[in-house]
N, CA, C and O atoms as a Tripos MOL2 file, in Angstrom:
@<TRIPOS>MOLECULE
protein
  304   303    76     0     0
PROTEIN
NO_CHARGES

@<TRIPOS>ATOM
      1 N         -24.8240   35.6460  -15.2780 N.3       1 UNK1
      2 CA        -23.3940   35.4570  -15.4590 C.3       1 UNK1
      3 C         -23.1760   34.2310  -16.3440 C.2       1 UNK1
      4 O         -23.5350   33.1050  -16.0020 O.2       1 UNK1
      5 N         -22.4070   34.5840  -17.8100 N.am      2 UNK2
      6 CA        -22.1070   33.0860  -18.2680 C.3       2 UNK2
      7 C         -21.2730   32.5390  -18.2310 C.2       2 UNK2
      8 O         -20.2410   33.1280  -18.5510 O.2       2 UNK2
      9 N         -21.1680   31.0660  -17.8220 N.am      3 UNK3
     10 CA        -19.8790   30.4610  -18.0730 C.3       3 UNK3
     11 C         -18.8020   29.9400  -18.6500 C.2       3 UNK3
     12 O         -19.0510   29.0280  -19.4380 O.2       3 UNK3
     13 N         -17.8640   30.1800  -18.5340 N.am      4 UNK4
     14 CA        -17.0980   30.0360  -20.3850 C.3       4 UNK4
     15 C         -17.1200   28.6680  -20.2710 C.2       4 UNK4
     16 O         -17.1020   27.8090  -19.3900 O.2       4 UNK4
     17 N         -17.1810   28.7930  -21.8580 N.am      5 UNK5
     18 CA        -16.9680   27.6570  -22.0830 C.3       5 UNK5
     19 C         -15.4220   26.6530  -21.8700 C.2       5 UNK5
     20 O         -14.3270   27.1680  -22.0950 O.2       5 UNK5
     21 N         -15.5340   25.4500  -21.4940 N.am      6 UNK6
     22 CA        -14.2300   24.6850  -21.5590 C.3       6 UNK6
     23 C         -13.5980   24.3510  -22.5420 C.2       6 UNK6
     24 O         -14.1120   23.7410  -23.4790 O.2       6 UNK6
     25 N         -11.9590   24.8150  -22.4750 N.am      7 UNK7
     26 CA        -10.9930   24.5910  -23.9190 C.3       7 UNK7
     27 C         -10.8690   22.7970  -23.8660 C.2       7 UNK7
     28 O         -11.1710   21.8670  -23.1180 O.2       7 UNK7
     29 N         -10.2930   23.0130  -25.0330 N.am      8 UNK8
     30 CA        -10.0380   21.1710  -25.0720 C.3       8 UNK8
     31 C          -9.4030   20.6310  -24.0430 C.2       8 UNK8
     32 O          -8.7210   21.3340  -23.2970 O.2       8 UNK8
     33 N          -9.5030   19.6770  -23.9120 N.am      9 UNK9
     34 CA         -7.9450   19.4780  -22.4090 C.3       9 UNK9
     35 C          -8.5320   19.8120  -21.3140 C.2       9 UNK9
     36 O          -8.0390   19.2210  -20.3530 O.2       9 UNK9
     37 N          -9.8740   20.9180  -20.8900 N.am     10 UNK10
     38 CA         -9.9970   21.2580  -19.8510 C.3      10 UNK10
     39 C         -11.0230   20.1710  -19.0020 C.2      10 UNK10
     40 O         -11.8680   19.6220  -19.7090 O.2      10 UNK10
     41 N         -11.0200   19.9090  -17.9210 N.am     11 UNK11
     42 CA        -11.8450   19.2240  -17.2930 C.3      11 UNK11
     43 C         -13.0090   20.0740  -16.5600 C.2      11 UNK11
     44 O         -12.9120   21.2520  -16.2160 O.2      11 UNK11
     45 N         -13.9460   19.3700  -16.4220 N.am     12 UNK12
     46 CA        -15.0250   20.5490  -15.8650 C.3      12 UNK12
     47 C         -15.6110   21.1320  -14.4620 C.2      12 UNK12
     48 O         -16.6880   21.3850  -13.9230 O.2      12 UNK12
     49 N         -14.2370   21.1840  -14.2230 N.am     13 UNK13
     50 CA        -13.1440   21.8200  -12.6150 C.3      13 UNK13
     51 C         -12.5630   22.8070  -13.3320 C.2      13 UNK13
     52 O         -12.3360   23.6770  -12.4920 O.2      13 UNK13
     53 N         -12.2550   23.1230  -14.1940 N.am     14 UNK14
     54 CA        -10.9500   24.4070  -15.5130 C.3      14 UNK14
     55 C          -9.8540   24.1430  -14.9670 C.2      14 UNK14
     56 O          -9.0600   25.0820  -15.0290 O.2      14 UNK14
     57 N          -9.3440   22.8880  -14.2560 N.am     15 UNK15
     58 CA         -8.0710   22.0610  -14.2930 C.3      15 UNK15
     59 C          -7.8630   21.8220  -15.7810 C.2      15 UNK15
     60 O          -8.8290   21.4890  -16.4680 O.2      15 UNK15
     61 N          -6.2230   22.0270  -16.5060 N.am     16 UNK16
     62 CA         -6.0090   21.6340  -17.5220 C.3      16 UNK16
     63 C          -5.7730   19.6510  -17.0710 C.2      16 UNK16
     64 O          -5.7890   18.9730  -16.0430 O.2      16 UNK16
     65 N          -5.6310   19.4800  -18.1360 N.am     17 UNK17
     66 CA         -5.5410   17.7180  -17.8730 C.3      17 UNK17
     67 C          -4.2170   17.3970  -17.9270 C.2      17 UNK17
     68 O          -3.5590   17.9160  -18.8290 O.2      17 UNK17
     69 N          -3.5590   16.4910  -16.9930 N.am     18 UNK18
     70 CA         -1.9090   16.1430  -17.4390 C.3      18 UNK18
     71 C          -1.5690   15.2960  -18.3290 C.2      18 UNK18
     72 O          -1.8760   14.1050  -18.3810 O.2      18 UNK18
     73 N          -0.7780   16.0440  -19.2080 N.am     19 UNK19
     74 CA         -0.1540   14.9540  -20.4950 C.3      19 UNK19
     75 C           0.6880   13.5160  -20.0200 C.2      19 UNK19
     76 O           1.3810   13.6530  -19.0110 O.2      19 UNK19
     77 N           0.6840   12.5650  -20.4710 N.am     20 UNK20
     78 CA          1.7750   11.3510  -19.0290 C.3      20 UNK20
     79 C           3.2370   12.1020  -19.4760 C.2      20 UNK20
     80 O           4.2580   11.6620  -18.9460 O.2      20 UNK20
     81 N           3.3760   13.4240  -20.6090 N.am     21 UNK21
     82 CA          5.1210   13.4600  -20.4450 C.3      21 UNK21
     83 C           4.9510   13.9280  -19.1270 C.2      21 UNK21
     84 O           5.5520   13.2580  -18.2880 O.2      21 UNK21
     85 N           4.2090   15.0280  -18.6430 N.am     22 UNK22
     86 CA          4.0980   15.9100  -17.4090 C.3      22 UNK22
     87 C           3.6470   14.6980  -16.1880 C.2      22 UNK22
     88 O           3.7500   14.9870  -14.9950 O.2      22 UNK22
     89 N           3.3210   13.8110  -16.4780 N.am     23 UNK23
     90 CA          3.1410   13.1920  -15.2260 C.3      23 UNK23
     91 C           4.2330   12.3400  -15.1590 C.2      23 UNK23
     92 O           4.5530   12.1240  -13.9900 O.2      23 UNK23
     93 N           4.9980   11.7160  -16.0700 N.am     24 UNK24
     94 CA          6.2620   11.2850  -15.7290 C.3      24 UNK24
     95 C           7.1120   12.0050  -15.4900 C.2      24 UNK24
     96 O           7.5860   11.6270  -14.4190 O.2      24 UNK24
     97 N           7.8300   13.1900  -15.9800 N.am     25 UNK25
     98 CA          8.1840   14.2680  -15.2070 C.3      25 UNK25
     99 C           7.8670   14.8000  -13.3770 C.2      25 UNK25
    100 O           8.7030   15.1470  -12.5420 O.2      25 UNK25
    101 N           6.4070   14.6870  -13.2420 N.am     26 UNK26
    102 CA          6.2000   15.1340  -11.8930 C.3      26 UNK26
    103 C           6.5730   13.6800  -10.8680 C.2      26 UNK26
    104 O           7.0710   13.5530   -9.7490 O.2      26 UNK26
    105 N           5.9990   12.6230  -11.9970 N.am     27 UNK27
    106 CA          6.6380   11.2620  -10.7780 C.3      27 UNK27
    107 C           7.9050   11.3960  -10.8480 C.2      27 UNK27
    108 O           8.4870   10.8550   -9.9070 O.2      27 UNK27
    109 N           8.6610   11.9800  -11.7060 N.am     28 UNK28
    110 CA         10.2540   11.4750  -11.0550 C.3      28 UNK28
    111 C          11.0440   12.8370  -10.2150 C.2      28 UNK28
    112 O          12.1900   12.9340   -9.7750 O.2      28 UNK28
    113 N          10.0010   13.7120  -10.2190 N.am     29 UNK29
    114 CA         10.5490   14.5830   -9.0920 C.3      29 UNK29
    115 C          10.2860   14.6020   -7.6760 C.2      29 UNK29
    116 O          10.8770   15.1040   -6.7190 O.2      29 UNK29
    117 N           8.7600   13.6100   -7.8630 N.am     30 UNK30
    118 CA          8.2450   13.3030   -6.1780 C.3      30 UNK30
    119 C           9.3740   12.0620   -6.0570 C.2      30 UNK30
    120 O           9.8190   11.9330   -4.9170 O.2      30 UNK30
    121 N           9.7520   11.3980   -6.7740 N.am     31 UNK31
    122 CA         10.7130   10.2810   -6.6650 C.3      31 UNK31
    123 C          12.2770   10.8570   -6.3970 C.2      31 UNK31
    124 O          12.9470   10.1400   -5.6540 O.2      31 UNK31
    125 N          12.5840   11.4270   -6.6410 N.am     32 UNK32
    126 CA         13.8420   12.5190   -6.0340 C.3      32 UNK32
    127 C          13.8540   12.9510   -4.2830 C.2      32 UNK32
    128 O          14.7250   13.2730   -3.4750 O.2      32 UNK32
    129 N          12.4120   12.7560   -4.2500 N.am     33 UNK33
    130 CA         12.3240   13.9120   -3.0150 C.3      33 UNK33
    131 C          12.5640   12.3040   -1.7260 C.2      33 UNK33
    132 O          13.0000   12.4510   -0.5840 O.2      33 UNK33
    133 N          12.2650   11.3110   -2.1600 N.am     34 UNK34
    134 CA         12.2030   10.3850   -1.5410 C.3      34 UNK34
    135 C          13.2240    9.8980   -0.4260 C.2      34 UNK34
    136 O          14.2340    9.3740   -0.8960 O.2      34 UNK34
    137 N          13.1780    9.9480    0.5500 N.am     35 UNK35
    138 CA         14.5440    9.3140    1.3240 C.3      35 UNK35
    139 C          14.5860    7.3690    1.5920 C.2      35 UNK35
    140 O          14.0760    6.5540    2.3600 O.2      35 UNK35
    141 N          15.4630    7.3720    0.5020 N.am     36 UNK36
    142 CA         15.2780    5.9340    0.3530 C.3      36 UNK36
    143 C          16.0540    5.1480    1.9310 C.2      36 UNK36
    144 O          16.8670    5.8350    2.5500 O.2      36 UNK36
    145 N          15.7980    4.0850    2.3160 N.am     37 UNK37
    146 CA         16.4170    3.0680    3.3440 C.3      37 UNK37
    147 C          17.8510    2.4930    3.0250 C.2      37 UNK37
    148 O          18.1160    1.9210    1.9680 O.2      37 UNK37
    149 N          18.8990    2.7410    4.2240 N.am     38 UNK38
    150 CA         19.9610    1.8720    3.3790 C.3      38 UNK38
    151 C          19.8510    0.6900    3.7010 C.2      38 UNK38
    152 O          18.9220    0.2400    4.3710 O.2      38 UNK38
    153 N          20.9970   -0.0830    3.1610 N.am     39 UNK39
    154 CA         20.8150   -1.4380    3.3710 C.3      39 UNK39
    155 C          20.6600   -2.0850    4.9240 C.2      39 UNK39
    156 O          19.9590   -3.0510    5.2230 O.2      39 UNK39
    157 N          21.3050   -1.4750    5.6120 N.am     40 UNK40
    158 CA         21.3840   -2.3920    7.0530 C.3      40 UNK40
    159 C          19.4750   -1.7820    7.5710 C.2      40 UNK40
    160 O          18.7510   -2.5870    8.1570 O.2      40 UNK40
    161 N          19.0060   -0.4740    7.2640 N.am     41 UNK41
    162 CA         17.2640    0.0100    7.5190 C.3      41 UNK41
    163 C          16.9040   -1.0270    6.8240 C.2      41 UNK41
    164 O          16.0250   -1.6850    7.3800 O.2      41 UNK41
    165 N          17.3110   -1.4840    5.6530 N.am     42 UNK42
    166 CA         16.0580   -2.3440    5.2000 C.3      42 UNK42
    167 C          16.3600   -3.6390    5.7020 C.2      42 UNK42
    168 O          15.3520   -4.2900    5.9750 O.2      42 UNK42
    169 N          17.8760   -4.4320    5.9860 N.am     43 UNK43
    170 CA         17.9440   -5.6880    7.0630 C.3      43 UNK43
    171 C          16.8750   -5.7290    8.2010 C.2      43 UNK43
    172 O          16.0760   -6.6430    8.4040 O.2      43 UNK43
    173 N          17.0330   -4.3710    9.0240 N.am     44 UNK44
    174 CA         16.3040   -4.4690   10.5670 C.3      44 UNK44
    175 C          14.9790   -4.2360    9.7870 C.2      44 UNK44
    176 O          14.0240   -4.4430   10.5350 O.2      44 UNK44
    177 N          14.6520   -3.9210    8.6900 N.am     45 UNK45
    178 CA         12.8120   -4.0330    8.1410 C.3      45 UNK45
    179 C          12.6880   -5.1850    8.3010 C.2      45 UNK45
    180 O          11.8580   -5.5610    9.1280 O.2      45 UNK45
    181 N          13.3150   -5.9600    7.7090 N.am     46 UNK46
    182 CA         12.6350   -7.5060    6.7790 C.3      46 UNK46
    183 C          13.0350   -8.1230    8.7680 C.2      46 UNK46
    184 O          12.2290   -8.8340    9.3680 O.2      46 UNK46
    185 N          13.9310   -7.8000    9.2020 N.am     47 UNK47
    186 CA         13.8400   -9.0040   10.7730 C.3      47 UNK47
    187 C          12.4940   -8.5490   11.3970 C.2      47 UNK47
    188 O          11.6540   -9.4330   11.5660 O.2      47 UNK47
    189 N          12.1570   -7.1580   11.7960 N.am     48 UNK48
    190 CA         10.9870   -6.4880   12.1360 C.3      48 UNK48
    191 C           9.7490   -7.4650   11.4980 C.2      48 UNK48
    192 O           8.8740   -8.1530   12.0250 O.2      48 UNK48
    193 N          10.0450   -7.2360   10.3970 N.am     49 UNK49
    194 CA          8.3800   -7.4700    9.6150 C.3      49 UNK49
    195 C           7.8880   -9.2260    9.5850 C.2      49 UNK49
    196 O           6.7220   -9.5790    9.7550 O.2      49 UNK49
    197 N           9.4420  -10.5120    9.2480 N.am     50 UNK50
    198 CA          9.8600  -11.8640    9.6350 C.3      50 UNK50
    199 C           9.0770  -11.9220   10.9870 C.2      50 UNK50
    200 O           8.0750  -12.6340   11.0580 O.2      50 UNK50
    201 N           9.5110  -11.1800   12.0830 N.am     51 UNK51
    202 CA          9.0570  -11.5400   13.2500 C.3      51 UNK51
    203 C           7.8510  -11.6510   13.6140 C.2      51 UNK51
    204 O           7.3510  -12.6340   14.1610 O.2      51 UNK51
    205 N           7.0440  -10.1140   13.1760 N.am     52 UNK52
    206 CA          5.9230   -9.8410   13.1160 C.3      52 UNK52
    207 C           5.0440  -10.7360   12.5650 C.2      52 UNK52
    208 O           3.8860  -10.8930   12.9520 O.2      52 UNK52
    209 N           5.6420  -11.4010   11.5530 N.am     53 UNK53
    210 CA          4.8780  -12.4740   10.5970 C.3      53 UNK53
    211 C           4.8460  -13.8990   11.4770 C.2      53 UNK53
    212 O           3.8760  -14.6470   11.3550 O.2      53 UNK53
    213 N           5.8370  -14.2020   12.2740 N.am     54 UNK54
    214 CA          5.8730  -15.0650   12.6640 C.3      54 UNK54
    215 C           5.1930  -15.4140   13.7580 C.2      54 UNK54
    216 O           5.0740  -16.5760   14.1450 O.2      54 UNK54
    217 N           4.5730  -14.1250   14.4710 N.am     55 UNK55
    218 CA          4.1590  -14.1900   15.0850 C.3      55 UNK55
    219 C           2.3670  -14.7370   15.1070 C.2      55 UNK55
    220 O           1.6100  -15.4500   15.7650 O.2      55 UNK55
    221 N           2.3710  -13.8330   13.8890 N.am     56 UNK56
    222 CA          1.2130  -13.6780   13.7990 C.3      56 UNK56
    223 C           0.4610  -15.3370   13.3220 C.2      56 UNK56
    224 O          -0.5780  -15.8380   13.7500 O.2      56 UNK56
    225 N           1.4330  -15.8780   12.3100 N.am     57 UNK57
    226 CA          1.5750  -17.5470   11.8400 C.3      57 UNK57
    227 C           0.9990  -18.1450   13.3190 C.2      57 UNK57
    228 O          -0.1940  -18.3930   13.4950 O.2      57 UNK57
    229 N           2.5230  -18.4220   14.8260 N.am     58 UNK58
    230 CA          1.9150  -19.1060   15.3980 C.3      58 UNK58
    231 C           0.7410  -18.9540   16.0780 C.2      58 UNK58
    232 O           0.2420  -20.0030   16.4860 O.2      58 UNK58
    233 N          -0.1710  -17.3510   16.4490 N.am     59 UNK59
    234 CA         -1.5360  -17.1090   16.6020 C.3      59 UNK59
    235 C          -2.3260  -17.4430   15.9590 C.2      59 UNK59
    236 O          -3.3760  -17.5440   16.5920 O.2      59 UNK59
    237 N          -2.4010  -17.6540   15.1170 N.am     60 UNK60
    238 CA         -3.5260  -18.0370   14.2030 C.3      60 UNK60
    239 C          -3.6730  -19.5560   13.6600 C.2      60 UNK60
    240 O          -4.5700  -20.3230   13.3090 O.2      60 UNK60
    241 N          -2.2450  -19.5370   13.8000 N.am     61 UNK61
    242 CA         -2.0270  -21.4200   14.1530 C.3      61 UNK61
    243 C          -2.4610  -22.3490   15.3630 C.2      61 UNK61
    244 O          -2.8950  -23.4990   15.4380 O.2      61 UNK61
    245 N          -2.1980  -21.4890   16.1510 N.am     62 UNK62
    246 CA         -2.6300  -21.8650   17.4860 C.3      62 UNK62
    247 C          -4.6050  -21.9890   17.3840 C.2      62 UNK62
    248 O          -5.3830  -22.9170   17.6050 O.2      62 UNK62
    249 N          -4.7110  -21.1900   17.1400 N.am     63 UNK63
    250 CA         -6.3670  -20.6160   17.1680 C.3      63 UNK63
    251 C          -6.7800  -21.9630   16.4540 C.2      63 UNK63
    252 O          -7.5830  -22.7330   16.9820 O.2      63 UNK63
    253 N          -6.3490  -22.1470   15.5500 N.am     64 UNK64
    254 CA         -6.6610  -23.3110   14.5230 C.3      64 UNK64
    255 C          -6.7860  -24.6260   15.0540 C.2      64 UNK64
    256 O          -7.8350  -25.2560   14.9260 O.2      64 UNK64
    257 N          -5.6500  -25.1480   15.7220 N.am     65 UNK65
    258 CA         -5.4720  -26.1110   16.5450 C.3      65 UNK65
    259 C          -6.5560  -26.2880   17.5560 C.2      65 UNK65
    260 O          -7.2650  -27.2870   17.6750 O.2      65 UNK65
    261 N          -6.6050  -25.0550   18.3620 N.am     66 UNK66
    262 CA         -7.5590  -25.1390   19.3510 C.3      66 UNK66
    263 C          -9.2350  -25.1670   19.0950 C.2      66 UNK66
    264 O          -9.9810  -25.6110   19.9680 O.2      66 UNK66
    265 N          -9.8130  -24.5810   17.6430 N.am     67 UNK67
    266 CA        -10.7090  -25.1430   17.2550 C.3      67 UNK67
    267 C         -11.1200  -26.0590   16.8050 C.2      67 UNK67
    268 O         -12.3240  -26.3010   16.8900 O.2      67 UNK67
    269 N         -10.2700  -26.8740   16.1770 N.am     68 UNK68
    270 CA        -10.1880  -28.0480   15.7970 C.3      68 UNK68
    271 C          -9.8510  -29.1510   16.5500 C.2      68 UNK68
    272 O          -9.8760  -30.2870   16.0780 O.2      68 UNK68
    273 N          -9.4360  -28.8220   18.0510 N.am     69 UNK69
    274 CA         -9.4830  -29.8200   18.7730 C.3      69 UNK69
    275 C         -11.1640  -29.7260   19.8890 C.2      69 UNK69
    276 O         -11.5740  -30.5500   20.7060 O.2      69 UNK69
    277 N         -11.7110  -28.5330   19.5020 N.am     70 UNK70
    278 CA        -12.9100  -28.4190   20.1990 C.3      70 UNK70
    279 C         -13.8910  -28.9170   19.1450 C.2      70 UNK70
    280 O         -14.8390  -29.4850   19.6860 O.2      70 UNK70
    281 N         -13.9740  -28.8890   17.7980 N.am     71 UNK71
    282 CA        -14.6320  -29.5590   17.3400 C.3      71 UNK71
    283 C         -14.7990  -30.8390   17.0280 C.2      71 UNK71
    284 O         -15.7780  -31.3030   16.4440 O.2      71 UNK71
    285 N         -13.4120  -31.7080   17.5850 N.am     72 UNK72
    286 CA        -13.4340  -33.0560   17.2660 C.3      72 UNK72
    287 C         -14.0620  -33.4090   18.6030 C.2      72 UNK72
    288 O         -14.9080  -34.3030   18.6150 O.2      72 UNK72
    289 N         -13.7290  -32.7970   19.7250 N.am     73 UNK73
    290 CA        -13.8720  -33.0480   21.0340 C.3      73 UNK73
    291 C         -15.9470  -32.9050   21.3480 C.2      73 UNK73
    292 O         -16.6350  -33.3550   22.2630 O.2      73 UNK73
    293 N         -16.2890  -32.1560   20.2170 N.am     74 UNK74
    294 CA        -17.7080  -31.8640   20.2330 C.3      74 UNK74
    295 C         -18.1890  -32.9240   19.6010 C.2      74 UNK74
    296 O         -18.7400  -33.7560   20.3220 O.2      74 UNK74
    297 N         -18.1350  -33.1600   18.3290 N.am     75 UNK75
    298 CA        -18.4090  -33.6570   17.3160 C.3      75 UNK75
    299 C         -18.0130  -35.0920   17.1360 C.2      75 UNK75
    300 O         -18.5470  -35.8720   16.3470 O.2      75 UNK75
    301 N         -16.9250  -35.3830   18.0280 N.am     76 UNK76
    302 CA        -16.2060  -36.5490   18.0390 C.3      76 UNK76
    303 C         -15.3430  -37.1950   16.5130 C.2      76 UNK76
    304 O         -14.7060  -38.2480   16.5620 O.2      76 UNK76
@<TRIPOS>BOND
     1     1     2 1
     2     2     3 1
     3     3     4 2
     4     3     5 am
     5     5     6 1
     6     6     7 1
     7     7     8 2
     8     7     9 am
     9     9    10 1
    10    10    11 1
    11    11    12 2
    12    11    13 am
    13    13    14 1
    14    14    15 1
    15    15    16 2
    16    15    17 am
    17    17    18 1
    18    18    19 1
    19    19    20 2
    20    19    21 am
    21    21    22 1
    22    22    23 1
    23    23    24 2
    24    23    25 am
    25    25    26 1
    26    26    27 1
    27    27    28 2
    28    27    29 am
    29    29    30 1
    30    30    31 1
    31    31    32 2
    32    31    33 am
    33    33    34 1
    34    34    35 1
    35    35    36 2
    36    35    37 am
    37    37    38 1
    38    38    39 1
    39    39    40 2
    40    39    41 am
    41    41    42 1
    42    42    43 1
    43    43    44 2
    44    43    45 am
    45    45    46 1
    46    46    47 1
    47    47    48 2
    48    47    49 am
    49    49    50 1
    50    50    51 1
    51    51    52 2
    52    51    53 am
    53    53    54 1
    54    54    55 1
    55    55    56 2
    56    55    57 am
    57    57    58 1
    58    58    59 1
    59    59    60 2
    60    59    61 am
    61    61    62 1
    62    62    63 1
    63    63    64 2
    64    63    65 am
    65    65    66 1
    66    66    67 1
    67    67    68 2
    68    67    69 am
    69    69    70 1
    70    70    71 1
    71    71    72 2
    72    71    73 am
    73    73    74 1
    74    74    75 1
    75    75    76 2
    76    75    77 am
    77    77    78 1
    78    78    79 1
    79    79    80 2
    80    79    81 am
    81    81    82 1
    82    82    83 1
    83    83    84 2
    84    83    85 am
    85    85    86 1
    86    86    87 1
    87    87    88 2
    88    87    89 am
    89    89    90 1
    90    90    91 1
    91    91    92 2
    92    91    93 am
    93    93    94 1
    94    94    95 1
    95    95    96 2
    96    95    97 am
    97    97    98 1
    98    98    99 1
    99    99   100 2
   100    99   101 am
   101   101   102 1
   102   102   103 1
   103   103   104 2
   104   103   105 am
   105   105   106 1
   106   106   107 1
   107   107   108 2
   108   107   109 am
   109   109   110 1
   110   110   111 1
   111   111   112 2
   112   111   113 am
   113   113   114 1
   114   114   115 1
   115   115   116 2
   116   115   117 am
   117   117   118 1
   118   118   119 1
   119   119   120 2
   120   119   121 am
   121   121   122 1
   122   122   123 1
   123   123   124 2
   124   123   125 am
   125   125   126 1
   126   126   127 1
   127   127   128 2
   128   127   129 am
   129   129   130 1
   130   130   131 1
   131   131   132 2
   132   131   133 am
   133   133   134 1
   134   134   135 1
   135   135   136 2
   136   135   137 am
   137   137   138 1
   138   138   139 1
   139   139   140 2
   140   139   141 am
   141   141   142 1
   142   142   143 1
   143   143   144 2
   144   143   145 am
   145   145   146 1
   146   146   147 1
   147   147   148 2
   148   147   149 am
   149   149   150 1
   150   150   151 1
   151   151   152 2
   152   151   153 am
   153   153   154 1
   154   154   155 1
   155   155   156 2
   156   155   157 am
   157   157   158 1
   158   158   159 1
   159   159   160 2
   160   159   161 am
   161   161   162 1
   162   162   163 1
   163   163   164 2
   164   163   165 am
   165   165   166 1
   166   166   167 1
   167   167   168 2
   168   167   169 am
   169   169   170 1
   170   170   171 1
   171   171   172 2
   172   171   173 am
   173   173   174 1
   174   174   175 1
   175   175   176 2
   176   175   177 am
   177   177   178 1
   178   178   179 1
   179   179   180 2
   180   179   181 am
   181   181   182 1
   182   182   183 1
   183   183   184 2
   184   183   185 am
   185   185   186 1
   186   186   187 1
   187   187   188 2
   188   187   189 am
   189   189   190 1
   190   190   191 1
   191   191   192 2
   192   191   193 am
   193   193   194 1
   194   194   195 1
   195   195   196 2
   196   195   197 am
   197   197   198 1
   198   198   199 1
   199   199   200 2
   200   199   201 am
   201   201   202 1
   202   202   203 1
   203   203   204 2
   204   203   205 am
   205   205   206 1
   206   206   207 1
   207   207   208 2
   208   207   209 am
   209   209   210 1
   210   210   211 1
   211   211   212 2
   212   211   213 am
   213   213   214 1
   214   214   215 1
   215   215   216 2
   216   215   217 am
   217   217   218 1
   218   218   219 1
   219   219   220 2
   220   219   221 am
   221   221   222 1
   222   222   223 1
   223   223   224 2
   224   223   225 am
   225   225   226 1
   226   226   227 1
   227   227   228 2
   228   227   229 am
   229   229   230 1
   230   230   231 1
   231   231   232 2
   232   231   233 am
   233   233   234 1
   234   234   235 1
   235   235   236 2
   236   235   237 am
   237   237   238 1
   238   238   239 1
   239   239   240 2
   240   239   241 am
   241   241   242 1
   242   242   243 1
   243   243   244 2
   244   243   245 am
   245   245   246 1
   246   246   247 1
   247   247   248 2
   248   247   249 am
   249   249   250 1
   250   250   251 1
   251   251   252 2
   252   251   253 am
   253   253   254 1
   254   254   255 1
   255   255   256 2
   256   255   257 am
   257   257   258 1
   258   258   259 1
   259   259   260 2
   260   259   261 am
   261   261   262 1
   262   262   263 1
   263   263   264 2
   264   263   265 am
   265   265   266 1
   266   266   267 1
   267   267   268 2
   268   267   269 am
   269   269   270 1
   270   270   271 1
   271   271   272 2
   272   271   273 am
   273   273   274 1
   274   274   275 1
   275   275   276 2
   276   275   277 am
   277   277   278 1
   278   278   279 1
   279   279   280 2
   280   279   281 am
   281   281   282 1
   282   282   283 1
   283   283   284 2
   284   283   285 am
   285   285   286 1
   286   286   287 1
   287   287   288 2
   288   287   289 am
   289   289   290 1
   290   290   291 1
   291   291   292 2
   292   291   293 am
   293   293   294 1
   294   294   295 1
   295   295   296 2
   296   295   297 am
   297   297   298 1
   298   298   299 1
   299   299   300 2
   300   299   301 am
   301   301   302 1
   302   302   303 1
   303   303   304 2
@<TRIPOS>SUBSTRUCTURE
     1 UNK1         2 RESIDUE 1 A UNK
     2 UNK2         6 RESIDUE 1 A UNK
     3 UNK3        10 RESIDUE 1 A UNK
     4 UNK4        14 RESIDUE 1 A UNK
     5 UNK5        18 RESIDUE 1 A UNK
     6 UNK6        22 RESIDUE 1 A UNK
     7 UNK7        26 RESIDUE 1 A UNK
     8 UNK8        30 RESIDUE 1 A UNK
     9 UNK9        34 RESIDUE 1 A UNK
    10 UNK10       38 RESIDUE 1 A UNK
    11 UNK11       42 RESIDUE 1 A UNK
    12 UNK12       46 RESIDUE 1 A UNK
    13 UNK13       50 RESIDUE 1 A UNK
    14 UNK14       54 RESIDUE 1 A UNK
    15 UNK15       58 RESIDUE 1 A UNK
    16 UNK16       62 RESIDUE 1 A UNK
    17 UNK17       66 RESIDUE 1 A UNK
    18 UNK18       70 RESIDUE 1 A UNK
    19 UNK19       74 RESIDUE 1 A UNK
    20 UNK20       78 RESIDUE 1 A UNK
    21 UNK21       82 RESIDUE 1 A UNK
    22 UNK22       86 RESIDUE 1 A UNK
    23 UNK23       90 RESIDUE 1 A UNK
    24 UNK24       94 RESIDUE 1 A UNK
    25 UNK25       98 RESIDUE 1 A UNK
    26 UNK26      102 RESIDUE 1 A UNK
    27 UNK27      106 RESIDUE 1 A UNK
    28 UNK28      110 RESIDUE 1 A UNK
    29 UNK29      114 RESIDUE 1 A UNK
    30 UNK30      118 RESIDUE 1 A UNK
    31 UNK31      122 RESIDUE 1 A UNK
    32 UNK32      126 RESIDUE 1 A UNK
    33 UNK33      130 RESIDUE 1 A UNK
    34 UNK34      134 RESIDUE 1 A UNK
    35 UNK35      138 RESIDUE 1 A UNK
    36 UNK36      142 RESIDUE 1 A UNK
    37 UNK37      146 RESIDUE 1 A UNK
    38 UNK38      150 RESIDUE 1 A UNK
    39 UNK39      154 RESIDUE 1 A UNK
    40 UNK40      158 RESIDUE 1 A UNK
    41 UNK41      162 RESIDUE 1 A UNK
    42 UNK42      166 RESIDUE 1 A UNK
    43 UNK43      170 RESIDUE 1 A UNK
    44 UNK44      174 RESIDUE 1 A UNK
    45 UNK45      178 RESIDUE 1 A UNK
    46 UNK46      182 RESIDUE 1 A UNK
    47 UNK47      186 RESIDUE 1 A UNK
    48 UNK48      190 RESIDUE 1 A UNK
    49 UNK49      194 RESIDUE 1 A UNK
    50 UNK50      198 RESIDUE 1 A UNK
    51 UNK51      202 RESIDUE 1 A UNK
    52 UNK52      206 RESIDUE 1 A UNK
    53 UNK53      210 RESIDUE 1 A UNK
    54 UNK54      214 RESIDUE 1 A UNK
    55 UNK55      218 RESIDUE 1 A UNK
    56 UNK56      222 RESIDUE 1 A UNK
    57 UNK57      226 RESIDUE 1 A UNK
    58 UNK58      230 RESIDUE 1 A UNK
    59 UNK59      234 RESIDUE 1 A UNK
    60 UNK60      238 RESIDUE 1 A UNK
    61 UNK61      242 RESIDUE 1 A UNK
    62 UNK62      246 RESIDUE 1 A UNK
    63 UNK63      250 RESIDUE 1 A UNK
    64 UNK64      254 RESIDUE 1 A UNK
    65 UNK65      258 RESIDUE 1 A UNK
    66 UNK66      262 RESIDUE 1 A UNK
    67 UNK67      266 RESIDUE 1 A UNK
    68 UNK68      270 RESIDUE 1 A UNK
    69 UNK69      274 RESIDUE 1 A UNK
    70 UNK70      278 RESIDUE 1 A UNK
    71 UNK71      282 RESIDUE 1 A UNK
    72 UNK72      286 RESIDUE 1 A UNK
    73 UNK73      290 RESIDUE 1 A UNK
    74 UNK74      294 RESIDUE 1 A UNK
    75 UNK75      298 RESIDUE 1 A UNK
    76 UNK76      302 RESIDUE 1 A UNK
């Protein structure tokens, strides 16, 4: 059995290749499909995500402190 040969453009899958007009075209139709956040979804994001952050700051702050007071406490 032979295999044809690949046209220009073709990849060697016999996927044609996308031109960027066709891929800017296909991004702005997956971009259509999008359900964007309104403003007050994206307020309660950024307090959500602030908090989350803040949290995470004084854990790791903490952690910090507490090694550093075990290593002075070791080490003097």
């Amino acid at each position: 059995m032979r295999r044809r040969r690949p046209a220009e453009g073709d990849s060697e899958d016999g996927h044609r290749r996308t031109t960027p007009v066709m891929f800017v075209r296909q991004s702005v139709g997956e971009l259509k499909k999008v359900r964007w956040p309104t403003g007050s979804e994206t307020g309660q994001y950024f307090i959500v995500v602030l908090v989350f952050v803040l949290v995470i700051i004084g854990y790791v702050g903490g952690l910090d402190a507490l090694f550093a007071k075990a290593l002075l406490d070791l080490f003097g």
